[in-house]
N, C-alpha and C positions, 0 to 999 in steps of 0.2 A: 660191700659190693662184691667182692671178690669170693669171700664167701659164701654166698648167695650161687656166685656164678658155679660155683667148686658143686654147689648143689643142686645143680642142674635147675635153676630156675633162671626165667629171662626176661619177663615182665616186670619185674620187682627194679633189678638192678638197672634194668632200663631208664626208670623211674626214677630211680636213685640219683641217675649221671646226669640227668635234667635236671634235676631239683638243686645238685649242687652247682651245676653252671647257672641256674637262674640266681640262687641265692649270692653266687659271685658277684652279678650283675646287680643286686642290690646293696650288695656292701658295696661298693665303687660307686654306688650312689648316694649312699648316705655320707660316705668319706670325703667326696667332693664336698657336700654341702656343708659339713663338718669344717673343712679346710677354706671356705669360703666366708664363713661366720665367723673363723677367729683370723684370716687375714683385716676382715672389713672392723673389726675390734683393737686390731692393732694398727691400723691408716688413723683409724679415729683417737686412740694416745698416742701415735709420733704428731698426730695436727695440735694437739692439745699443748704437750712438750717437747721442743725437738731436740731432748736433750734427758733423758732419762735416765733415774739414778738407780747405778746397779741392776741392771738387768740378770735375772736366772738362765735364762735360755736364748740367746739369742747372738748372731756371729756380728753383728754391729757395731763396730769400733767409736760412735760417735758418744756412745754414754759416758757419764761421768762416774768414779766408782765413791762413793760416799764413805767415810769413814765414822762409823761409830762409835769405835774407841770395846769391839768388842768382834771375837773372829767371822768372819763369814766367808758362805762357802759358794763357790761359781763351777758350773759347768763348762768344761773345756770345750771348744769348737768341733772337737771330733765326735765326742760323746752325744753332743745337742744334733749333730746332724745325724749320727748315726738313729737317733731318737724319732726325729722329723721322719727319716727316710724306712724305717721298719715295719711300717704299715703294708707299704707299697713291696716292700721284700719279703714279708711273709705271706703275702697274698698270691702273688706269682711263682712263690716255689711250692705253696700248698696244692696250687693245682695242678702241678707237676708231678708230686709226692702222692696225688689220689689216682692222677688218669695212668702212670705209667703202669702204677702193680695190674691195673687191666686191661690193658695193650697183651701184658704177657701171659695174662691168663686167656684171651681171647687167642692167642695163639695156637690152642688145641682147635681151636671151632673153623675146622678149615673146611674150604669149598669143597664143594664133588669134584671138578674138574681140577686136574693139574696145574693150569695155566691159572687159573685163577687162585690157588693155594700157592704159586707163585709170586705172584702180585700183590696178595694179602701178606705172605713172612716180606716182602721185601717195602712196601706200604708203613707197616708196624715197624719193622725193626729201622729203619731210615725217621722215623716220628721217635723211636724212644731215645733213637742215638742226638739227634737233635735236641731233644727237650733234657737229654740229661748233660749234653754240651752247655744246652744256656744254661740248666742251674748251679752249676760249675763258676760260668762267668757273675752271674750274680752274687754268689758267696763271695768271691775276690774282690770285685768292687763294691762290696757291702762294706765289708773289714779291711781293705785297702782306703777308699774313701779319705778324703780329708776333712770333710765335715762343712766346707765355708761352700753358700753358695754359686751353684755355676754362672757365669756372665754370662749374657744374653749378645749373640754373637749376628750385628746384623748385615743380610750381604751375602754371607755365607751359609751351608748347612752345618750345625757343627752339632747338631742332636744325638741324641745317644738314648737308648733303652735298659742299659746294664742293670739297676734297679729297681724301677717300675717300666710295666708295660706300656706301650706305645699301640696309636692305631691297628699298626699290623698283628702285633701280638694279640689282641684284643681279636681280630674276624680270624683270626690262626685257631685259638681258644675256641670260638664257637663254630668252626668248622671239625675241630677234631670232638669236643664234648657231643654236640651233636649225632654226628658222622659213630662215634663210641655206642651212642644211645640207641641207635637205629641197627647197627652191627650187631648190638646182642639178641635182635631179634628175628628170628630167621626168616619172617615176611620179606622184611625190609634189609634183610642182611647186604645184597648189592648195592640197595642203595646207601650205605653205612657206609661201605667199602668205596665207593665213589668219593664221599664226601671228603672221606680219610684220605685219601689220593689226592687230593685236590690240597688239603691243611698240608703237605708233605712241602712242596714250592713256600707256603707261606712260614712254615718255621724255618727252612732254612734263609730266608732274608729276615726274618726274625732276631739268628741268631748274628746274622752278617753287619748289623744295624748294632749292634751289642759290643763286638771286636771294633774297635779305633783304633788303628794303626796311626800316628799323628803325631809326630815331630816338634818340639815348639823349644822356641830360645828367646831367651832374656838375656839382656844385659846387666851385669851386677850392678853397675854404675847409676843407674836408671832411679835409686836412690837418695841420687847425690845432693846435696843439697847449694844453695848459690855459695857458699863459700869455699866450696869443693872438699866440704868433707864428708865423707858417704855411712849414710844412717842404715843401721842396722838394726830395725826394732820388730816389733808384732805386725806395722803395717809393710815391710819388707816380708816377711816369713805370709802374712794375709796375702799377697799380691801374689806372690809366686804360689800358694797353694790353688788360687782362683787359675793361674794361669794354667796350672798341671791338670786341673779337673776339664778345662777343654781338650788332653789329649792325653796319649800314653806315654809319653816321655818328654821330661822337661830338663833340659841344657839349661845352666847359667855358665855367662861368659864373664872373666875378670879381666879386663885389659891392662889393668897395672899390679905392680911386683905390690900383694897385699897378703902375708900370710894369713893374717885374722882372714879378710874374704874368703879368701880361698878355702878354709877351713870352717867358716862361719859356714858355708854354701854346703860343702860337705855334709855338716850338722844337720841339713834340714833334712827331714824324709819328705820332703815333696820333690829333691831335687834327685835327679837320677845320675846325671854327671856335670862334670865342673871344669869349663877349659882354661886354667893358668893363661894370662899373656893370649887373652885372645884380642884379635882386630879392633880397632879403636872404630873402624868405620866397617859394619858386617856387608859382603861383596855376594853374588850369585856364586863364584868360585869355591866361597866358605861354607855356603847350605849346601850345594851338591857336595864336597866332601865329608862333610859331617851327618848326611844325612836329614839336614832339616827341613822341613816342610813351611813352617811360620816362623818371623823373628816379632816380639810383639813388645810393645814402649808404650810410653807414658805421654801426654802431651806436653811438647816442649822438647822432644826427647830422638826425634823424627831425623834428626843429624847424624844418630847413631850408624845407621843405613845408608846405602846406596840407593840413587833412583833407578836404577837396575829392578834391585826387589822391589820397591815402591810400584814401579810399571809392571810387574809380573805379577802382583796381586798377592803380595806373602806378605808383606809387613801391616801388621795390626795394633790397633792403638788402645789399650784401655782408658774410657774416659773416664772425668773429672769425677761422676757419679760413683765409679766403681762397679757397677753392673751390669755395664753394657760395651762390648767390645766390637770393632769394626775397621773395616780395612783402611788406609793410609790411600788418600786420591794423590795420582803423581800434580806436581804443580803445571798448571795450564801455561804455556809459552806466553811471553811477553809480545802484544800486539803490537807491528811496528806501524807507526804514521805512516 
């Protein structure tokens, strides 16, 4: 396309930036239905077994591993997601990677008037600063990622587009492919320019929706088991990875002198910091100094906290299923006769 345009043709590449925005639009349709055939393939062998021996791919802690007396080899949690998620991240940085080189080339093709060759460099250059912000953030949480599914977070907005597109991204895309397509043709050149002005507001919430700013604490303890002694295994390192992929930073707190925790915690890359000798019962006074936004428990586990945060709407429970997370209701007053 860019070539094309370098040769002064406009018809062609016009055609070109449609073709590949529609083509887009049908692989994100075939991918759905793709991703739709082998969820409903795998409902129907966890109904069958619910209990599966050695799984290849899959972040499910409930299988059993088989032993055959002969090596075999498993995909790591990070690798399997990363695997899952690379559809969706090469799709959205592809179209990234085609529309920018022609943003910049379309920079020579400026209006007659001033004010409008105005509004056209600052149009463009505000769309490519943008769309190469988000590809930025995409590579990071591609290769940051921890691989285990995100928990379904209900109550709250806790969505995120860092990987695949979202709604907005999606009418952003076909405001600017289009708005691109109409641009390189000098009929329709204002209206190009329009449409391109209009995609400018939608990338950058776009990119706004991408950036999670989001505080989140656990308690180490949260582990513990009734004997009071605190399990440190793949379902501890699983829980805290789930809990970090709803935000950008993830505190655990150790309330008793445990060198192993304290360092076990350390150990994780999901864990960003680790407070020694923190609060046996976490206070509003503890989140505002630390900076945290959510403290989030286990059920059974709801002691941990003040009804302070309970009634300010921070403290979050993952439940029993493991997929789905949601806010702690404070306890309703005792009706008196």
């Amino acid at each position: 396309t860019v070539l094309l345009l370098s040769w002064g043709h406009t018809v062609l590449p016009s055609l070109l930036v449609l073709l590949v925005d529609f083509g887009d639009f049908l692989d994100g349709v075939v991918a759905r239905y793709w991703v739709d055939m082998k969820k409903k393939k795998e409902d129907e062998g966890t109904s069958k077994d619910s209990k599966s021996p050695s799984p290849v791919g899959s972040d499910d802690d409930s299988y059993e591993v088989v032993m055959t007396g002969s090596p075999q080899t498993f995909i790591s949690w990070t690798m399997n997601g990363r695997k899952k998620a690379y559809g969706g991240f090469v799709d959205a940085v592809c179209d990234k990677a085609y529309v920018v080189p022609c943003w910049l080339c379309l920079m020579s093709a400026a209006g007659t008037s001033s004010h409008l060759r105005i509004l056209q460099y600052i149009t463009l250059w505000c769309l490519i600063l943008a769309e190469s912000s988000s590809t930025v953030i995409r590579f990071r949480a591609f290769f940051t990622a921890s691989g285990i599914s995100t928990p379904t977070v209900q109550g709250l907005d806790f969505s995120t587009s860092a990987v695949k597109a979202d709604h907005i991204g999606k009418a952003k895309q076909t405001f600017e492919m289009v708005g691109t397509a109409l641009f390189m043709l000098p009929v329709l050149q204002y209206l190009g320019l329009l449409l391109l002005f209009c995609a400018v507001p939608l990338a950058y919430e776009s990119v706004r929706r991408k950036v999670k700013s989001r505080v989140l604490y656990v308690d180490g303890m949260a582990s513990m088991t009734s004997t009071g002694e605190v399990v440190f295994d793949h379902r501890t390192l699983k829980f805290w990875m789930q809990i970090k992929s709803l935000g950008s930073k993830l505190i655990v707190g150790v309330p008793v002198k445990s060198d192993d925790m304290v360092l076990n915690a350390c150990a994780s890359p999901s864990v960003d910091e680790v407070v020694a000798e923190a609060p046996r019962k976490v206070d509003l006074m503890f989140l505002e100094k630390n900076k945290i936004d959510f403290v989030v428990t286990v059920p059974g586990q709801e002691r941990l906290v003040t009804e302070e945060v309970i009634g300010s709407n921070r403290c979050l429970m993952m439940m029993e299923d493991g997929k789905t997370v949601q806010a702690v209701k404070p306890k309703e007053p005792a009706k008196q006769e």
